[in-house]
N, CA and C atoms as an extended XYZ file, in Angstrom:
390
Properties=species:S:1:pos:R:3:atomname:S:1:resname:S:1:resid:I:1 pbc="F F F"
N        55.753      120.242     -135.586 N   UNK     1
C        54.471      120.570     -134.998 CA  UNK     1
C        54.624      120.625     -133.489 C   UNK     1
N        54.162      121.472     -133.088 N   UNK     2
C        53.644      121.523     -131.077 CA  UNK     2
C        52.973      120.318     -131.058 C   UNK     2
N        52.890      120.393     -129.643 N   UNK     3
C        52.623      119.027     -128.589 CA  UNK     3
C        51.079      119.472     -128.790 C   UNK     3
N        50.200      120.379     -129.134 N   UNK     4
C        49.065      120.255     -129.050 CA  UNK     4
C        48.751      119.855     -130.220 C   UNK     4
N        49.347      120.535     -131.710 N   UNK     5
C        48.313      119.612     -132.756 CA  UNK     5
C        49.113      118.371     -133.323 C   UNK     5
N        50.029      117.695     -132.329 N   UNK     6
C        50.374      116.558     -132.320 CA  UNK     6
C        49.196      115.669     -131.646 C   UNK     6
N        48.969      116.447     -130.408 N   UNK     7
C        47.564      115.606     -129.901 CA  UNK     7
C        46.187      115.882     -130.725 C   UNK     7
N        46.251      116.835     -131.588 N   UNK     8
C        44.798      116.986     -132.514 CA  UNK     8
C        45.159      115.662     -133.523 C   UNK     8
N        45.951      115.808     -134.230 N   UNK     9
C        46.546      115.103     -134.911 CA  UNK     9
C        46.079      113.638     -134.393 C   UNK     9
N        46.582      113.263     -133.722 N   UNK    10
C        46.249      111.652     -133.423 CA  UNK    10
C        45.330      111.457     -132.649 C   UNK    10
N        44.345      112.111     -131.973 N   UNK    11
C        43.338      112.359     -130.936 CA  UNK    11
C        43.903      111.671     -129.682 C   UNK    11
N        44.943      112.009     -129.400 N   UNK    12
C        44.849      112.005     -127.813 CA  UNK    12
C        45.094      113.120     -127.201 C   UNK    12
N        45.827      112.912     -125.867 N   UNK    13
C        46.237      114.312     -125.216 CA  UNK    13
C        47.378      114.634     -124.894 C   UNK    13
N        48.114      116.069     -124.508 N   UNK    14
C        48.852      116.227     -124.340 CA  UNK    14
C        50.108      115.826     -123.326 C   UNK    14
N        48.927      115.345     -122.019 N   UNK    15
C        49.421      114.792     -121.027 CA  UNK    15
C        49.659      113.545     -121.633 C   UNK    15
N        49.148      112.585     -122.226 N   UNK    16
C        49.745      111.304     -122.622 CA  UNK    16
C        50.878      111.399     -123.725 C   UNK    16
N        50.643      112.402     -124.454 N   UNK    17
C        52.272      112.754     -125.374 CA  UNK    17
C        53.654      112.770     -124.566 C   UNK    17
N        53.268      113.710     -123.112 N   UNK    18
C        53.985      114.020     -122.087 CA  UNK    18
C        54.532      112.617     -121.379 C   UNK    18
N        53.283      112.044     -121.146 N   UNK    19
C        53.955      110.687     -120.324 CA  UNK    19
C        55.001      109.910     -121.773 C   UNK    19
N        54.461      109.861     -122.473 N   UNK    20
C        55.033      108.851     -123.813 CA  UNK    20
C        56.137      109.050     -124.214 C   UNK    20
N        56.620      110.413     -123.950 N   UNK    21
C        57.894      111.350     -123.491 CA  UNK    21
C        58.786      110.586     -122.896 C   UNK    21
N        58.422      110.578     -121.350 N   UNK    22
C        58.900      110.329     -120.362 CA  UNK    22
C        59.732      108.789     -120.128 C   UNK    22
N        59.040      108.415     -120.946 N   UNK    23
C        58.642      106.784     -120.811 CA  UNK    23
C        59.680      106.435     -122.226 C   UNK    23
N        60.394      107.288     -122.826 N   UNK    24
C        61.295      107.158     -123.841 CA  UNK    24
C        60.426      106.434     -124.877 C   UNK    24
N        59.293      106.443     -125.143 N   UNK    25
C        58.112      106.170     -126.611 CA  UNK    25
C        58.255      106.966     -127.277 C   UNK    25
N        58.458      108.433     -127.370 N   UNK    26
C        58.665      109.246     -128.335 CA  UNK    26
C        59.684      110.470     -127.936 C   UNK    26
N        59.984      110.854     -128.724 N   UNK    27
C        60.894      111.886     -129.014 CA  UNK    27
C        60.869      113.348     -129.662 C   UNK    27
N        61.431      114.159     -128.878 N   UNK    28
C        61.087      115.734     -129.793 CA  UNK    28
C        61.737      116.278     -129.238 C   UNK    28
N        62.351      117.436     -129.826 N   UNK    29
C        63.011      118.819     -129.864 CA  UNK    29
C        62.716      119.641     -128.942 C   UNK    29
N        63.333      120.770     -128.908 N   UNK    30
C        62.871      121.865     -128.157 CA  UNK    30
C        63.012      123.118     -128.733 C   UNK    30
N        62.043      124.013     -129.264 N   UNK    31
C        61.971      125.010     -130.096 CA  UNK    31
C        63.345      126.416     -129.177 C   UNK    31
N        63.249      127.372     -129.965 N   UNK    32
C        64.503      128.810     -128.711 CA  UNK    32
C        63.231      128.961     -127.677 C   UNK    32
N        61.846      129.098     -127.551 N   UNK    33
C        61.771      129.167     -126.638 CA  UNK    33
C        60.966      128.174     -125.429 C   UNK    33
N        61.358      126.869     -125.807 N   UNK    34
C        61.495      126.174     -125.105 CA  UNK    34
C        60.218      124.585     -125.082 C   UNK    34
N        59.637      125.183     -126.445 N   UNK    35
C        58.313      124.736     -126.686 CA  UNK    35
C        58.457      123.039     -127.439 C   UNK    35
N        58.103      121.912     -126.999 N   UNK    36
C        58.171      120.939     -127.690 CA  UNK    36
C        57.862      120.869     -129.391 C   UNK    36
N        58.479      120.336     -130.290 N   UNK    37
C        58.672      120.457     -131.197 CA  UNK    37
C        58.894      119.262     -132.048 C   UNK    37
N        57.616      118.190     -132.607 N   UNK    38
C        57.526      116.616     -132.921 CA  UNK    38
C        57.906      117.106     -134.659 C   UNK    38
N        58.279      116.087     -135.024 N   UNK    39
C        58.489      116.215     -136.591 CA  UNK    39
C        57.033      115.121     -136.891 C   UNK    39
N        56.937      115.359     -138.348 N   UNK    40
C        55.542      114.563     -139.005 CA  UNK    40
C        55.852      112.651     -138.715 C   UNK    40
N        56.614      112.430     -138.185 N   UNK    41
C        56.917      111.164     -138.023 CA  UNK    41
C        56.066      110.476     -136.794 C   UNK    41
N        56.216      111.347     -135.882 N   UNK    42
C        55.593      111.504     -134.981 CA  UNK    42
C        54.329      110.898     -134.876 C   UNK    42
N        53.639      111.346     -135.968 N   UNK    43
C        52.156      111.043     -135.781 CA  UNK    43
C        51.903      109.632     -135.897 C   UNK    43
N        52.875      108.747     -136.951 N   UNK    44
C        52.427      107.122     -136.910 CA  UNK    44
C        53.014      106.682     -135.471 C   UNK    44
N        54.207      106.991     -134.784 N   UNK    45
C        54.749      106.415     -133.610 CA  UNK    45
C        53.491      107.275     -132.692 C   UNK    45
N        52.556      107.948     -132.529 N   UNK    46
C        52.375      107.885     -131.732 CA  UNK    46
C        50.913      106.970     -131.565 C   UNK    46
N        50.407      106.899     -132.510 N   UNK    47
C        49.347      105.933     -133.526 CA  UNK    47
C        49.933      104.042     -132.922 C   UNK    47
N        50.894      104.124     -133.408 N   UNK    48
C        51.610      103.105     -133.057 CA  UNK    48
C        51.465      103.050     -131.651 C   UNK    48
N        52.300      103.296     -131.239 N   UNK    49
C        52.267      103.186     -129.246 CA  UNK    49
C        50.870      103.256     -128.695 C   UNK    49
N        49.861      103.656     -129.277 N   UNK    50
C        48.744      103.641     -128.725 CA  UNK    50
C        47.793      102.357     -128.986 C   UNK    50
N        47.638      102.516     -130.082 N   UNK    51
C        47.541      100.973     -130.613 CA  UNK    51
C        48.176       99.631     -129.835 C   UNK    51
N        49.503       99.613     -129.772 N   UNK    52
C        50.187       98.591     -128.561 CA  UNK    52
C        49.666       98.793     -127.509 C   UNK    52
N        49.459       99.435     -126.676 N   UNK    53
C        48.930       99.745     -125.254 CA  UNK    53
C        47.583       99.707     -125.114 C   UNK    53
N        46.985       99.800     -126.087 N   UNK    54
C        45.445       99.150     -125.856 CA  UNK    54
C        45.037       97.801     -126.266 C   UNK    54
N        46.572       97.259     -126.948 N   UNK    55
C        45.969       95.620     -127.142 CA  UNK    55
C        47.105       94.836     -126.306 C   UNK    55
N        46.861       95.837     -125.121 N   UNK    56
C        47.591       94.787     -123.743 CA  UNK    56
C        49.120       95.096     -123.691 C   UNK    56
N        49.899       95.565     -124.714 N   UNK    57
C        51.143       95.811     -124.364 CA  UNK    57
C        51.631       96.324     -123.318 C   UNK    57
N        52.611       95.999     -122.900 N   UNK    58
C        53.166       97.144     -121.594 CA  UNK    58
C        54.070       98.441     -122.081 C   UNK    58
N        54.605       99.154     -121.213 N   UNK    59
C        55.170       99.926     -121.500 CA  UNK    59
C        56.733       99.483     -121.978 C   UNK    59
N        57.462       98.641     -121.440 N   UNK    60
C        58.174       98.143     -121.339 CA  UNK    60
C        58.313       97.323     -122.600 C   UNK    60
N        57.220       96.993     -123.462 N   UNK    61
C        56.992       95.739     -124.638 CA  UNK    61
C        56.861       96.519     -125.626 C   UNK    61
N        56.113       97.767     -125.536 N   UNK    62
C        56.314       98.666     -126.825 CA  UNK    62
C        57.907       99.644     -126.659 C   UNK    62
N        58.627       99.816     -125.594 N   UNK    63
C        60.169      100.171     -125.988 CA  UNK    63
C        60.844       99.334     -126.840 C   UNK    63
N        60.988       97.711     -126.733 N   UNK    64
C        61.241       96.795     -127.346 CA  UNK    64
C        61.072       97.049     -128.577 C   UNK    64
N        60.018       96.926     -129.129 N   UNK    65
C        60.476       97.314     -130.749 CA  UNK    65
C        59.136       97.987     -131.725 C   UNK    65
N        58.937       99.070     -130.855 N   UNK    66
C        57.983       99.730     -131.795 CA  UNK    66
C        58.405      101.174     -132.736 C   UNK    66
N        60.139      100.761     -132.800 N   UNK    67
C        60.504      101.271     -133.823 CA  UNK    67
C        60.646      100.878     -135.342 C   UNK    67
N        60.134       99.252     -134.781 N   UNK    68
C        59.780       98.254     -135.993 CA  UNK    68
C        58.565       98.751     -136.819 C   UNK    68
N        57.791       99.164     -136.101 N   UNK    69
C        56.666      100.029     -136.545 CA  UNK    69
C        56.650      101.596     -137.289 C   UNK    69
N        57.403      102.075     -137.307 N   UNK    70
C        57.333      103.173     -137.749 CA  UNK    70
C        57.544      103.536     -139.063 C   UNK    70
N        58.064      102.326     -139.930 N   UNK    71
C        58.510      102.376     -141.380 CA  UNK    71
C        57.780      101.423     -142.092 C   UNK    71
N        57.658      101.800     -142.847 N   UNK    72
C        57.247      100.470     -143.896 CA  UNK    72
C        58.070       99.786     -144.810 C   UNK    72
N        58.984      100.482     -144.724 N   UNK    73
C        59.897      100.078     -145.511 CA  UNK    73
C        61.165       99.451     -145.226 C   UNK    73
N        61.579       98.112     -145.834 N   UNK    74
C        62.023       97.187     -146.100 CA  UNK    74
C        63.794       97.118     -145.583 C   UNK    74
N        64.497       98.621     -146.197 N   UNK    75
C        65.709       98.846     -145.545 CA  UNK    75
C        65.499       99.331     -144.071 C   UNK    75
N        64.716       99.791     -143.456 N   UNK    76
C        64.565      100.144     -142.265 CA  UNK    76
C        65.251       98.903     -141.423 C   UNK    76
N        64.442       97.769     -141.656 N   UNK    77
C        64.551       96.182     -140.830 CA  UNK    77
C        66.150       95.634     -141.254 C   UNK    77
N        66.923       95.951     -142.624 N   UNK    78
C        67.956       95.633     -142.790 CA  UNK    78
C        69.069       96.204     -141.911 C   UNK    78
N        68.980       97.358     -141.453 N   UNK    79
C        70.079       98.112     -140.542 CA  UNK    79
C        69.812       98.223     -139.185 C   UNK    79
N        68.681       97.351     -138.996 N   UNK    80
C        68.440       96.959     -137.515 CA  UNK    80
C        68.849       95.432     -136.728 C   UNK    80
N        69.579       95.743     -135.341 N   UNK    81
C        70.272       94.510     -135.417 CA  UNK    81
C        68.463       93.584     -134.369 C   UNK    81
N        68.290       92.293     -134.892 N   UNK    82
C        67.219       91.775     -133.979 CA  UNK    82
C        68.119       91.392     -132.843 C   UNK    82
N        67.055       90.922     -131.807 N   UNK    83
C        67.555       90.490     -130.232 CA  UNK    83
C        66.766       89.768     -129.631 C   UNK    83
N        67.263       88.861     -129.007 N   UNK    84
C        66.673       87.573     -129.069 CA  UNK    84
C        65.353       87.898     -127.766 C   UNK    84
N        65.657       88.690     -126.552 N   UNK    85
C        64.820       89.422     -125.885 CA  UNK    85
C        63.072       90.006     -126.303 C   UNK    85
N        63.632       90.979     -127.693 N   UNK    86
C        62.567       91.840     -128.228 CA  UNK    86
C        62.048       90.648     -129.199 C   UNK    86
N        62.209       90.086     -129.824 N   UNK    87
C        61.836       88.522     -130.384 CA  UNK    87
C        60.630       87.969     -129.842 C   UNK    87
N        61.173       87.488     -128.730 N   UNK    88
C        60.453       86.634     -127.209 CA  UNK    88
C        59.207       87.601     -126.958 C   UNK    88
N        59.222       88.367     -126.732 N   UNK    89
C        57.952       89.502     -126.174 CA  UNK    89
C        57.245       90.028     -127.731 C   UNK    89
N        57.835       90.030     -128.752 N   UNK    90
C        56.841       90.291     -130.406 CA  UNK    90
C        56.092       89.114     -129.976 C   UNK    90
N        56.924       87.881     -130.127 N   UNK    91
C        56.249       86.538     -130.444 CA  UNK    91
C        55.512       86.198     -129.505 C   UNK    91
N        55.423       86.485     -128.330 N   UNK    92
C        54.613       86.093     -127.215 CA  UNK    92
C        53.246       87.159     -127.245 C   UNK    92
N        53.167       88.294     -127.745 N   UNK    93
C        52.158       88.865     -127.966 CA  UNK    93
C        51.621       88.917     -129.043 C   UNK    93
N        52.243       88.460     -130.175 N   UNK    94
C        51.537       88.586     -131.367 CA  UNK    94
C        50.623       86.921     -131.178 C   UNK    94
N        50.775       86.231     -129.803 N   UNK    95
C        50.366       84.592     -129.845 CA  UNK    95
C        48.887       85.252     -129.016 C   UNK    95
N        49.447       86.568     -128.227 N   UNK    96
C        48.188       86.423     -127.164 CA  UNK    96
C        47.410       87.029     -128.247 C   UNK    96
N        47.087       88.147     -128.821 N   UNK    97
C        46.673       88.628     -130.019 CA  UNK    97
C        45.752       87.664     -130.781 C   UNK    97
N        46.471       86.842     -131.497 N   UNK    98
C        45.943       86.083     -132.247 CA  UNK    98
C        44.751       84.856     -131.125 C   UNK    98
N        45.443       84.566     -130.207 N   UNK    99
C        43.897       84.404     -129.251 CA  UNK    99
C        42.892       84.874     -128.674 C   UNK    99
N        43.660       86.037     -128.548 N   UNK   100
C        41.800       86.938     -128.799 CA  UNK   100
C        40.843       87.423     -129.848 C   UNK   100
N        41.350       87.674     -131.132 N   UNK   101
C        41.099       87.209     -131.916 CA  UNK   101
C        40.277       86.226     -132.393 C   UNK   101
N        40.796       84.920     -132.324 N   UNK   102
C        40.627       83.731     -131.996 CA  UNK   102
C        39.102       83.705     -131.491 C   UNK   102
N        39.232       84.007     -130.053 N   UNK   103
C        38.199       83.944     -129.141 CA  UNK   103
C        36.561       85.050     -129.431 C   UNK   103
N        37.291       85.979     -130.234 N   UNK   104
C        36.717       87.175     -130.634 CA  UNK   104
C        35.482       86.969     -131.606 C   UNK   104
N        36.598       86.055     -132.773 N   UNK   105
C        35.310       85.947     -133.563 CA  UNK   105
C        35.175       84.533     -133.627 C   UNK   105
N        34.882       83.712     -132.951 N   UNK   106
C        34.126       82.870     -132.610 CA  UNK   106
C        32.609       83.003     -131.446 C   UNK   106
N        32.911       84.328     -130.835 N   UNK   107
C        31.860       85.099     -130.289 CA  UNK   107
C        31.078       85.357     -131.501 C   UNK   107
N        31.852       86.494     -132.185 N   UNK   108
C        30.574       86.923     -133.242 CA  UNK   108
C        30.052       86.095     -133.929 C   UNK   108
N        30.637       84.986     -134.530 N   UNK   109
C        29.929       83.407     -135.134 CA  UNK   109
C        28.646       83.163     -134.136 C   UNK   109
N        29.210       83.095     -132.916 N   UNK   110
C        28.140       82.167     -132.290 CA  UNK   110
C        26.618       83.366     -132.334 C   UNK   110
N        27.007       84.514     -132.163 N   UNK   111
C        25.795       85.617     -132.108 CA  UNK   111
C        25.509       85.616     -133.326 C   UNK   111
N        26.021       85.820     -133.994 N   UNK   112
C        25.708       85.851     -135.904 CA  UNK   112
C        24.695       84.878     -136.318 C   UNK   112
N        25.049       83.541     -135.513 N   UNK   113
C        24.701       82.006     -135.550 CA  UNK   113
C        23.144       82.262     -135.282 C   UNK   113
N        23.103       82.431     -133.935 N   UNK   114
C        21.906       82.670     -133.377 CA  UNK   114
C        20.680       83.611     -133.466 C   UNK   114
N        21.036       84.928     -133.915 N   UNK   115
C        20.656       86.147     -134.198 CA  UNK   115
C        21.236       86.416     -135.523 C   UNK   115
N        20.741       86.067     -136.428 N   UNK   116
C        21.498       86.077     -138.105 CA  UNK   116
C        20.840       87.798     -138.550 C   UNK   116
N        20.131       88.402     -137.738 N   UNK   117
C        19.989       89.885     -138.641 CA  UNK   117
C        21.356       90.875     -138.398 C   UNK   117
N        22.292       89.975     -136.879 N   UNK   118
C        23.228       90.672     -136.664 CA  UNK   118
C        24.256       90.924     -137.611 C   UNK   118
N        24.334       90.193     -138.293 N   UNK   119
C        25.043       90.009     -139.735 CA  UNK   119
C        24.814       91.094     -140.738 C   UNK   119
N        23.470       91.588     -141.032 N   UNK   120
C        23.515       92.683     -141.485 CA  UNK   120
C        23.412       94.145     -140.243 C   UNK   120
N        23.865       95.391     -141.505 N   UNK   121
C        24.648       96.442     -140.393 CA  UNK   121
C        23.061       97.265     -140.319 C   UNK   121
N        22.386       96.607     -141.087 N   UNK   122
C        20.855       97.634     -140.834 CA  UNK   122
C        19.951       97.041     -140.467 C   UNK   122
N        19.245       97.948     -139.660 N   UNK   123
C        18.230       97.375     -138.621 CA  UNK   123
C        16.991       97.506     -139.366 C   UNK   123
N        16.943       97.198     -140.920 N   UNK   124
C        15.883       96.844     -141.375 CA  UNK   124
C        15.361       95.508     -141.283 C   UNK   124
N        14.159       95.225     -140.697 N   UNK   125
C        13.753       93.704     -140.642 CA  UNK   125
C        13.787       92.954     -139.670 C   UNK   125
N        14.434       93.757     -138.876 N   UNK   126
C        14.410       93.475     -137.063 CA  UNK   126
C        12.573       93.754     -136.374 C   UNK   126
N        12.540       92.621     -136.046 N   UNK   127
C        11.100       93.057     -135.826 CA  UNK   127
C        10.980       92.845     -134.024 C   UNK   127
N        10.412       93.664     -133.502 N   UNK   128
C         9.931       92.706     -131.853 CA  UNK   128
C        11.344       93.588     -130.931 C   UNK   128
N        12.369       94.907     -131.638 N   UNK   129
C        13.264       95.517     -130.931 CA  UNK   129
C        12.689       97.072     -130.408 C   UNK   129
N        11.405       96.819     -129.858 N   UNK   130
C        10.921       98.383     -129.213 CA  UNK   130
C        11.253       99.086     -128.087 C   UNK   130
């Protein structure tokens, strides 16, 4: 697929495919005349990398191992060597993660707590919201 319905595809843009490029996050071909060229794989790594980078990753933390991400499957992780580096930065973000989280829904408890119609998703029975 082109760099554009790679970006339809995952809803972003082309310029961020471009940077994600750059930044050695993803990878692609070059058609004879000169046109970027992603295979269907593409679309979870780029799903992936976006996902990391909006829950705080750096650029630098998703090179590390968000090729861990791209498979689901089981021999993938067997022919990969771990490193004690990319380890340190999973485990240190999957800690910050889980504290926001953490922090996240103990927010919605406490609003839920207080305001219990928030709990349901319909604004039937809400009275006094004009």
């Amino acid at each position: 697929m082109l760099i554009g319905e790679l970006a339809s595809a995952t809803g972003t843009t082309t310029r961020a495919l471009r940077y994600y490029e750059e930044q050695g996050l993803l990878g692609s071909r070059r058609s004879p005349a000169g046109y970027r060229v992603y295979g269907p794989e593409a679309v979870t790594r780029v799903r992936n990398v976006r996902d990391l980078l909006a829950s705080g990753f750096t650029v630098e933390n998703v090179k590390s191992f968000v090729r861990y991400l791209d498979s689901d499957l089981p021999e993938v992780f067997a022919h990969t060597e771990s490193c004690a580096a990319n380890y340190e930065v999973g485990a240190r973000r999957v800690a910050e993660l889980q504290e926001r989280i953490d922090s996240l829904t103990r927010m919605r408890d406490t609003l839920v707590r207080r305001m219990p119609w928030l709990a349901d998703s319909t604004t039937e029975g809400v009275r006094g919201c004009d």
